[in-house]
C-alpha positions as CSV (number, residue, x, y, z in Angstrom):
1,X,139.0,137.8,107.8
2,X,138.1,140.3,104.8
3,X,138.3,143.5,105.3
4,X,134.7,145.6,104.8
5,X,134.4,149.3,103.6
6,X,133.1,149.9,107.0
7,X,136.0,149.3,108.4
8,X,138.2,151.7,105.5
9,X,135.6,154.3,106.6
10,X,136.1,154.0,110.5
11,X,140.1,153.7,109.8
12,X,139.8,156.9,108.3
13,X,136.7,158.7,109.6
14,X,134.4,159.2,106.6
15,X,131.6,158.1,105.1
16,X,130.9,154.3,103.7
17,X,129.3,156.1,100.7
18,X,132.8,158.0,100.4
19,X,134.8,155.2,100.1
20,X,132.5,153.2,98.3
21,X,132.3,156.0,95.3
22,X,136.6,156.7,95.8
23,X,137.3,153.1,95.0
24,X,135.0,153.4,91.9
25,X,136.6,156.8,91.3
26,X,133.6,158.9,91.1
27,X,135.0,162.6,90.4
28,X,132.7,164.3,93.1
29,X,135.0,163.0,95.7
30,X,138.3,165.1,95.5
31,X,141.8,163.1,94.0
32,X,143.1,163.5,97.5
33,X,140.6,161.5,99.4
34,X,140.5,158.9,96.7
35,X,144.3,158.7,96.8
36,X,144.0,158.1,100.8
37,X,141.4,155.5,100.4
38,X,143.4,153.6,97.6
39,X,146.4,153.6,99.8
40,X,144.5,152.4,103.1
41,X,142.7,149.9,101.0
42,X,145.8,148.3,99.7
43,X,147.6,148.6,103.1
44,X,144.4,146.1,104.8
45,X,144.5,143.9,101.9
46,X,141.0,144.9,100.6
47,X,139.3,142.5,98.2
48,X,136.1,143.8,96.6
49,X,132.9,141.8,97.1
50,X,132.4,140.1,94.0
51,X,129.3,138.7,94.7
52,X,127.7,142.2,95.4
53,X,128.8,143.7,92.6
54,X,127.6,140.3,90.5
55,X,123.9,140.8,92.2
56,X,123.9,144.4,91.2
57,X,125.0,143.8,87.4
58,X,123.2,140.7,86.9
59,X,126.6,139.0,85.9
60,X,128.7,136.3,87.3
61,X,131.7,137.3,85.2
62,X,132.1,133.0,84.9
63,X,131.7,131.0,82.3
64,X,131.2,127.1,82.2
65,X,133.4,124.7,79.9
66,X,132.4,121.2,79.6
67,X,134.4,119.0,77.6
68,X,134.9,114.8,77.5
69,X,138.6,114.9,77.9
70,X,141.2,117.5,79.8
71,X,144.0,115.3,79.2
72,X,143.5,114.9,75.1
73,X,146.3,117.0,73.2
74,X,143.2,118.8,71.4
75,X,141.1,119.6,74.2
76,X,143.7,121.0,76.5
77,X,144.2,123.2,72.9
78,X,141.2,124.4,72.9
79,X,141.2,125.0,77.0
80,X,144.2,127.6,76.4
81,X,142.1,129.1,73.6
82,X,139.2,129.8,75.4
83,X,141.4,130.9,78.6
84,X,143.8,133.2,76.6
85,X,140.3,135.4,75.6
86,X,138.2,134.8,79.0
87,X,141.2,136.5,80.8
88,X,140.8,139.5,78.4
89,X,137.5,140.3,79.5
90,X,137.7,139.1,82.8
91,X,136.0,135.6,83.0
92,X,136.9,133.1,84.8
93,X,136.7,129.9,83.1
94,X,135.2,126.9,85.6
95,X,136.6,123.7,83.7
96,X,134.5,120.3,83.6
97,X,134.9,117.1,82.2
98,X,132.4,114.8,81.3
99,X,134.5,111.3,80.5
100,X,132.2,111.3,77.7
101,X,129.7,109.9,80.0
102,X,126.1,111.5,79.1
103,X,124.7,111.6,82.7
104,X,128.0,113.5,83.9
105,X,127.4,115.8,81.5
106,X,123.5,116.3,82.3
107,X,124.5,116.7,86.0
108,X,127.4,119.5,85.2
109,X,124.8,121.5,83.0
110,X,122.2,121.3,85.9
111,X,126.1,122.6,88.1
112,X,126.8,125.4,86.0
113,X,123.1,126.8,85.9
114,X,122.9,126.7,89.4
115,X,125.6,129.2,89.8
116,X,124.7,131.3,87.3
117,X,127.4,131.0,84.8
118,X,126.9,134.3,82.1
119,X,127.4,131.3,79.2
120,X,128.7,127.6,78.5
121,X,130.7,125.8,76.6
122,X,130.4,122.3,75.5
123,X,131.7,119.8,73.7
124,X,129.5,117.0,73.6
125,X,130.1,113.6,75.1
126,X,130.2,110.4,72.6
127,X,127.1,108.9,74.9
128,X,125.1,112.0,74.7
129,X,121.8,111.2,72.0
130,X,119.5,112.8,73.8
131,X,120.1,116.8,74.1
132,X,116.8,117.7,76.5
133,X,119.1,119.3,78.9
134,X,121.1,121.1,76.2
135,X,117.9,122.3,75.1
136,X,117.0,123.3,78.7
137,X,119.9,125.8,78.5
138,X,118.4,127.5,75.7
139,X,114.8,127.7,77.4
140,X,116.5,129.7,80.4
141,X,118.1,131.8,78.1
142,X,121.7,131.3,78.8
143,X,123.8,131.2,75.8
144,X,125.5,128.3,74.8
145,X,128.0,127.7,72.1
146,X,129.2,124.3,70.8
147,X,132.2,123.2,69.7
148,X,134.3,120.3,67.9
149,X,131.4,117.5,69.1
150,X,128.3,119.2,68.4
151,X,124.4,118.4,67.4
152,X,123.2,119.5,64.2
153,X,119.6,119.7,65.3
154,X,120.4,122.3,68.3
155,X,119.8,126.2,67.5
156,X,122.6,127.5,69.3
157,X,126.2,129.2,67.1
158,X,129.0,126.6,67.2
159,X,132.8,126.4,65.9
160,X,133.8,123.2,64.4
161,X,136.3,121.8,61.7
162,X,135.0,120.3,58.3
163,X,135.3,116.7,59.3
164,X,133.8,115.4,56.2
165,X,136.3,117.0,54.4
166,X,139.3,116.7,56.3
167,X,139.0,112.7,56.3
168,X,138.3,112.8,52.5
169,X,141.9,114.8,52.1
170,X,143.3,112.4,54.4
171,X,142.0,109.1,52.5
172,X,142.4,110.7,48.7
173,X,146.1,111.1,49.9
174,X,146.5,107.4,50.6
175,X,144.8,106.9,47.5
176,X,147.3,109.6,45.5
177,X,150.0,107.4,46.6
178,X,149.0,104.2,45.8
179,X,147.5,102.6,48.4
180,X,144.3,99.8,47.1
181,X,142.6,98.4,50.3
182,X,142.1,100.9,52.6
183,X,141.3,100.4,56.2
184,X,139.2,103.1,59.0
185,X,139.4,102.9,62.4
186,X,136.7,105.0,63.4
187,X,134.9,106.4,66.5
188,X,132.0,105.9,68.2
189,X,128.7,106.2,66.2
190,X,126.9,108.8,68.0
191,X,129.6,112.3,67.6
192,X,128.9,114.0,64.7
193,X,132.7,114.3,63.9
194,X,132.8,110.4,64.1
195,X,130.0,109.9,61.4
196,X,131.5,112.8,59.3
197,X,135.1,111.2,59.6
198,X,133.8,107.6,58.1
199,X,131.3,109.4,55.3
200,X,134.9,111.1,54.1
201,X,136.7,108.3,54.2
202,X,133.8,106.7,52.0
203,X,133.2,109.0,49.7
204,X,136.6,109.2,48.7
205,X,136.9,105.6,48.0
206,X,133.9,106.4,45.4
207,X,134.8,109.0,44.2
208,X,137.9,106.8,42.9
209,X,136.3,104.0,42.0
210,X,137.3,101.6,45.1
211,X,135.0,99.3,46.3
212,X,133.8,100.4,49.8
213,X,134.4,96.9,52.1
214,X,132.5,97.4,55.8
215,X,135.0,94.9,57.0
216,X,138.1,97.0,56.6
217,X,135.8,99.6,59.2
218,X,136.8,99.2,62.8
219,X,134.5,100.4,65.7
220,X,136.4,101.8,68.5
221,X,134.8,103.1,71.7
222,X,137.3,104.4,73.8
223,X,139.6,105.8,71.0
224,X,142.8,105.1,73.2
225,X,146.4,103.6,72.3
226,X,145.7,100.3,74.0
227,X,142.5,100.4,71.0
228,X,144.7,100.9,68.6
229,X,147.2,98.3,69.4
230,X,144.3,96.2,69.9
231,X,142.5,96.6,66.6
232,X,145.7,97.3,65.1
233,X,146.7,93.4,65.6
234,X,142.7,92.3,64.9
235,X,143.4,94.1,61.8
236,X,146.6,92.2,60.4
237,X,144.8,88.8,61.0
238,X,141.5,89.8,59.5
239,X,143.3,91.3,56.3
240,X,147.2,90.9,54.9
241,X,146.7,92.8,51.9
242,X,145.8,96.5,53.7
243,X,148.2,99.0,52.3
244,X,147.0,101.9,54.2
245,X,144.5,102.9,57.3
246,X,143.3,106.3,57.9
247,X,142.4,106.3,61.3
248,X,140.1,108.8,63.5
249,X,142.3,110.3,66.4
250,X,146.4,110.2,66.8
251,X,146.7,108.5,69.7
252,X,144.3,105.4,68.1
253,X,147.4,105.5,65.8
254,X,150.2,105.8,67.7
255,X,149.0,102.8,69.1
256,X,148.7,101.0,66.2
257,X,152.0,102.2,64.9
258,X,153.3,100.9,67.8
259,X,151.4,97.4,67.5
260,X,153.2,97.2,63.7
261,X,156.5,98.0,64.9
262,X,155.9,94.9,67.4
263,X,154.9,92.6,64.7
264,X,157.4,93.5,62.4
265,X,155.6,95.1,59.8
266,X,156.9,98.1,58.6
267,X,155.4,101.5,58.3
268,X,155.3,103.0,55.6
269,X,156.7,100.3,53.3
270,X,154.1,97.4,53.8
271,X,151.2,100.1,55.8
272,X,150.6,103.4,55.5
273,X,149.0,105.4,58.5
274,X,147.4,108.8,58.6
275,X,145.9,110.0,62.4
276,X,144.0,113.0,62.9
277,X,144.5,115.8,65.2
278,X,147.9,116.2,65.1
279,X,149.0,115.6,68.8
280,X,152.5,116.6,69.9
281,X,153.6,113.3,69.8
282,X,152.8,112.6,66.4
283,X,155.9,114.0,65.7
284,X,158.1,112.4,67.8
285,X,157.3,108.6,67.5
286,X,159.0,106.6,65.1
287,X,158.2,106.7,62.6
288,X,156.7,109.9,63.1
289,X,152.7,110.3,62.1
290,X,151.1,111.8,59.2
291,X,148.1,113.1,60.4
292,X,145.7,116.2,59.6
293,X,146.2,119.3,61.7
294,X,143.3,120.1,63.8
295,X,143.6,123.7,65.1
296,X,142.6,123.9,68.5
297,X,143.8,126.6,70.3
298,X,141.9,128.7,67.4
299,X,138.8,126.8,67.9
300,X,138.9,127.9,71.8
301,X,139.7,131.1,70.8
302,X,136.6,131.9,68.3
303,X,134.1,129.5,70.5
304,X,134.8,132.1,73.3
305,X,134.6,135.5,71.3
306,X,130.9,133.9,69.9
307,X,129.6,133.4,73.2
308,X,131.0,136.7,74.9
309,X,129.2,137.9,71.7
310,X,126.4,136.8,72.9
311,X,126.4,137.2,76.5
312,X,126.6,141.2,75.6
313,X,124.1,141.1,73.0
314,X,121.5,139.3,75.2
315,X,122.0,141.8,77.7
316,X,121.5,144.7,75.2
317,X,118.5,142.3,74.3
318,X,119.4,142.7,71.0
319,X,118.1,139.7,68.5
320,X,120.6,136.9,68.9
321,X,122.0,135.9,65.5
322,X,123.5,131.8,65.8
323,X,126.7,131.5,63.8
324,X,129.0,128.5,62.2
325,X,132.4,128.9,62.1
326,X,133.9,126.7,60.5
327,X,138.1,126.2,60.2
328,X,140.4,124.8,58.0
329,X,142.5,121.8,58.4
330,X,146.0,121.1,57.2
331,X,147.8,117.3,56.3
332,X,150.9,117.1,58.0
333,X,153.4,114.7,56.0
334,X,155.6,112.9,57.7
335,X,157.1,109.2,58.0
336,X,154.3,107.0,58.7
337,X,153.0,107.3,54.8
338,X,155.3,106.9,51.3
């Protein structure tokens, strides 16, 4: 049963009022009574009524965080990220995940404005097209920032990497080492971060005069390591002369390192494979996985400090000002390229 400040009053004969301003440590109530009502507080196991105090400063001190995926290497990144902040100020973080299912994800923004979370975060499912309920958000006035999978045509500040340019680094470098017929295994074709992974791949084939082939493109949905041994085999009987496959998430190619090593073919002498992300166990597989370093602990980190931002300026009603931050990338060289 939790204990009331009646009940710390009538334990030591004063005033609900007194207790209630001790706690709070008003300095018209002498050290010696606020000392006593500390100590008799702890000693019943007193827990303040966070609720009440939530009504009276029109704040839930909670934040919502929808992503597709717990379980991916990145997004459990960017969940520490946004944790090792929220903790700072005092949020509690209230974790969802959409398995990139676009009515999941409509029904877990309706969720989190229901309880009055202060903001949200999202990640955007690969199904989502449609961003009414996004927008919905907005119109109430809760802020909302974006993050990795985002939509370009929403008003709101987001974090995000330079996909377009991360893929182009990652396909020039199969190009820099000699690799002629290049091969992408790319996401769905709604994410942002999916289109902007193929146009760098593209562009960097034009840009050094290779012929862009649609049939060295693979579609993957579900971007997962049975996918990648999947289209990793389609791959080899489609086309025996591909020297190299940049591909759009490291555990597409672990898979289809492991679908090679299978088949006998021999990575990085006959393919060369880059991933992206750079998931622990890119390093650890054999051989171990070239792949461009996504940072997303940082991305969790700045994705919350925007929307606490703006959690405190919209309670200031100060004019909201969106931002886009966006981080660099690194390619990590290791066995799985020349």
């Amino acid at each position: 049963m939790l204990v009331t400040l009646k009940q710390i009053a009538e334990e030591l004969g004063i005033s609900i009022t007194t207790v209630s301003k001790a706690l709070k440590e008003y300095p018209d109530v002498s050290k010696k009574t606020r000392k006593l009502v500390r100590e008799t507080a702890a000693m019943l196991n007193y827990k303040p009524n966070s609720f009440a105090v939530n009504l009276r400063t029109k704040e839930s001190k909670t934040i919502g965080l929808i992503i597709p995926e717990i379980v991916h290497h990145f997004f459990s990144s960017v969940i520490k990220g946004i944790i090792s902040q929220a903790e700072k100020k005092g949020y509690l973080v209230i974790t969802l995940q959409s398995n990139e299912s676009y009515e999941l994800e409509k029904k877990q923004i309706d969720l989190l404005i229901s309880k009055r979370v202060d903001g949200i975060l999202i990640s955007l499912a690969n199904g989502t097209a449609d961003y009414k309920h996004i927008s919905e958000v907005l119109n109430q006035e809760t802020p909302l920032v974006m993050f990795d999978k985002i939509a370009k045509a929403i008003k709101c500040s987001k974090v995000t990497i330079d996909d377009r340019k991360a893929a182009y680094k990652a396909t020039q470098y199969l190009i820099d080492i000699g690799c002629k017929r290049i091969a992408h295994f790319r996401g769905p074709l709604l994410p942002q971060n999916s289109i902007d992974r193929f146009l760098g791949y593209k562009q960097a084939l034009t840009d050094n005069n290779i012929i862009y082939d649609p049939t060295l493109v693979y579609l993957l949905n579900k971007m997962s390591f049975d996918e990648g041994k999947f289209y990793a085999n389609q791959l080899l009987k489609d086309h025996n002369d591909v020297d190299g496959i940049f591909i759009n998430t490291d555990l597409v190619a672990i898979g289809a390192i492991s679908e090679f090593n299978n088949q006998g073919i021999k990575v990085p002498e006959q393919i060369n494979v880059i991933g992206f992300s750079n998931w622990f166990m890119a390093s650890v597989i054999s051989p171990s996985l070239t792949t461009i370093n996504q940072p997303g602990f940082e991305i969790g980190k700045k994705a919350f400090k925007l929307l606490y931002k703006e959690i405190k300026d919209r309670k200031k009603k100060k004019i909201i000002n969106y931002k886009n931050i966006v981080l660099e990338t690194d390619l990590i060289v290791r066995e799985s390229t020349v």
